[in-house]
C-alpha positions as semicolon CSV with decimal commas, in nm:
position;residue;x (nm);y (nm);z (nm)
1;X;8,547;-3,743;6,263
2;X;8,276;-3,594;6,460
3;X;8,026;-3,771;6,657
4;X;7,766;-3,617;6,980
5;X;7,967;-3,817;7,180
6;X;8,335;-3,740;7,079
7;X;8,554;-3,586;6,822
8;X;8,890;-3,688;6,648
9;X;9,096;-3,396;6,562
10;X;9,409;-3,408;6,389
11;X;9,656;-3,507;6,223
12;X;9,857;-3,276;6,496
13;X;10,236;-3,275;6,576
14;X;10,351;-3,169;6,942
15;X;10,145;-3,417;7,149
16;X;10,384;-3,623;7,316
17;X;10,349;-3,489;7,671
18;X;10,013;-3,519;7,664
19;X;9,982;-3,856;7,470
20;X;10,258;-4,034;7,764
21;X;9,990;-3,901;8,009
22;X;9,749;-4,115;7,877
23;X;10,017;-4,410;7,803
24;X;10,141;-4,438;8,181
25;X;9,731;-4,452;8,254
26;X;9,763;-4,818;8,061
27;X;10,024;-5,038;8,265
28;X;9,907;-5,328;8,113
29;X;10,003;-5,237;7,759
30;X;10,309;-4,971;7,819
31;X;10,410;-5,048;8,171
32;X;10,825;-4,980;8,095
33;X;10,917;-4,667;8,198
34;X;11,182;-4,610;7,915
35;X;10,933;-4,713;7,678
36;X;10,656;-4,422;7,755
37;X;10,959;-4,177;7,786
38;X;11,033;-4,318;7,399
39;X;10,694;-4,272;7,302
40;X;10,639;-3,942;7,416
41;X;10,930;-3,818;7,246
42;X;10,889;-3,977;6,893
43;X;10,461;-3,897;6,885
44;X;10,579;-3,543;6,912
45;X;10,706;-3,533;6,552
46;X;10,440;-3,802;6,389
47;X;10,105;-3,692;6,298
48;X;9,884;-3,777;6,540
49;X;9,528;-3,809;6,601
50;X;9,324;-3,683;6,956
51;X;9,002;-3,842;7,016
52;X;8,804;-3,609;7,249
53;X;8,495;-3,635;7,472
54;X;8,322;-3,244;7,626
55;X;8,668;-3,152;7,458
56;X;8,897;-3,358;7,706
57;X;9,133;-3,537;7,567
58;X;9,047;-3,907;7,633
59;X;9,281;-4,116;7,388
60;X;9,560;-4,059;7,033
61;X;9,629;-4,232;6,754
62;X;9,942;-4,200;6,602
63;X;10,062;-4,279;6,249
64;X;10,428;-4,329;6,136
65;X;10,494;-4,270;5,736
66;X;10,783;-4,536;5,602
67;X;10,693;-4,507;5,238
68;X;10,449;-4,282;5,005
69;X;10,263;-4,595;4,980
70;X;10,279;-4,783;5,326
71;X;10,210;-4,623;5,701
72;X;10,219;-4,784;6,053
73;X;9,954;-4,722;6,353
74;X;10,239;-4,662;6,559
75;X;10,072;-4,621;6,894
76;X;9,711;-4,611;6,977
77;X;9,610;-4,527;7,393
78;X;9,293;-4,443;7,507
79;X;9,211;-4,355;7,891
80;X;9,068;-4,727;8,011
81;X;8,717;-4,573;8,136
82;X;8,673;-4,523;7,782
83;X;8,727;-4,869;7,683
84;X;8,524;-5,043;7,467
85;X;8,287;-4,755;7,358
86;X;8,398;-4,727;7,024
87;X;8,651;-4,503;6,969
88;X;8,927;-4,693;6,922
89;X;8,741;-4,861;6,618
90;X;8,635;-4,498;6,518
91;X;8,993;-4,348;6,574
92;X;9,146;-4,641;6,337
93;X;8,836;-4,560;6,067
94;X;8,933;-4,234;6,064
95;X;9,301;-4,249;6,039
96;X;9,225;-4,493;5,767
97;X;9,072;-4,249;5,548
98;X;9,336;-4,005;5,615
99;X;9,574;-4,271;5,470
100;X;9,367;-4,327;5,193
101;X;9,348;-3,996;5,096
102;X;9,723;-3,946;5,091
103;X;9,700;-4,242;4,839
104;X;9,861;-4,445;5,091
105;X;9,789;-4,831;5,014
106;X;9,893;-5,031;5,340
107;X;9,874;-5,004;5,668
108;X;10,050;-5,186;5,924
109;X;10,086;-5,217;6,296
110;X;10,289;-5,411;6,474
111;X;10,193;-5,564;6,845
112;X;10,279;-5,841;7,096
113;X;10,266;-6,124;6,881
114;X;10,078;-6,447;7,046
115;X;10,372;-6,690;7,166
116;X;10,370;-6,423;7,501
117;X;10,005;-6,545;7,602
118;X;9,928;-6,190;7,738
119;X;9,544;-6,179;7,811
120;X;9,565;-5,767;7,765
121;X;9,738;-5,848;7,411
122;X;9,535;-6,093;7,267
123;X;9,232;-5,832;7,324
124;X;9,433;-5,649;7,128
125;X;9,528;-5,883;6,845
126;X;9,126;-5,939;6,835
127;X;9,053;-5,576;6,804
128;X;9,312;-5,530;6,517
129;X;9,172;-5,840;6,303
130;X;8,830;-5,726;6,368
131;X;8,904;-5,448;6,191
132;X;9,062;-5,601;5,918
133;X;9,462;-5,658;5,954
134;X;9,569;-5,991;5,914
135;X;9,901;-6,126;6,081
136;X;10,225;-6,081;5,781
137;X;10,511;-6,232;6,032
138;X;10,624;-6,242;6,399
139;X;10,935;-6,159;6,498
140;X;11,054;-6,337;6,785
141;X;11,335;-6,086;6,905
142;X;11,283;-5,766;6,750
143;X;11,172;-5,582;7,103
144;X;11,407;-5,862;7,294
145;X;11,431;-6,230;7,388
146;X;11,053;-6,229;7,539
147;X;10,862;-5,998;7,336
148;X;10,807;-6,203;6,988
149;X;10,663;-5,867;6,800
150;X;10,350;-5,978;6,567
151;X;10,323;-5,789;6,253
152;X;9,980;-5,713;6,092
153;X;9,864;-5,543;5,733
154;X;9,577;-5,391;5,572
155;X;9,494;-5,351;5,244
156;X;9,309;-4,957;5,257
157;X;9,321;-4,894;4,892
């Protein structure tokens, strides 16, 4: 996707390095170390997504395939001056369409679910069902005994 303002190139493999830069730029969302070191290592062999502005990278989308016909956003970060300008919405669009062109029929992603009442994450739960998902199932220990992970799906074909 190509805009005047930005571009999203991909999918690419071999990001990681540069994709944890931009995660340890968002403490509110990824603020364990061990968990952008974790990151950085897996995006490196998912296909991933660069959203660019004057050809700086300024944010990633990542996609992880489980099945032919289901995939996960696995980790979206964009730099926070660039919040709330659309790309996000326009990264998830396009990574859509990707999907659906590999005849892939669901998409999940899975964040903080709501029993946390985390003011960063329920931005985040708003931007997901905004474009969309709708909350499947939370699962109150899956990432440990105080991060109840919230599952979310999307019909895209």
């Amino acid at each position: 996707m190509k805009s005047d303002y930005f571009s999203i190139v991909g999918p690419v493999l071999n990001s990681g390095k540069e994709c944890e830069k931009i995660l340890r730029r968002l403490p509110e969302w990824f603020g364990d170390e061990q968990t952008m070191i974790d990151y950085g290592i897996e995006i490196d062999g998912l296909p991933t997504f660069m959203i660019n502005i004057h050809h700086q990278v300024c944010g990633f989308i990542s996609l992880k395939m489980h099945y032919k016909e289901s995939a996960e956003l696995y980790v979206l970060g964009i730099l926070p001056e660039y919040h709330h300008q659309g790309l996000g919405r326009a990264a998830v669009e396009s990574v859509t369409e990707y999907c659906r062109n590999q005849g892939i029929e669901y998409l999940q992603i899975k964040t903080l679910g709501p029993a946390t009442n985390w003011p960063s994450y329920e931005s985040t739960r708003r931007f997901y069902l905004s474009l969309g998902f709708r909350p499947l199932e939370e699962f109150p220990t899956l990432w440990g005994p105080n991060c109840p992970c919230l599952q979310m799906i999307k019909k895209i074909l």
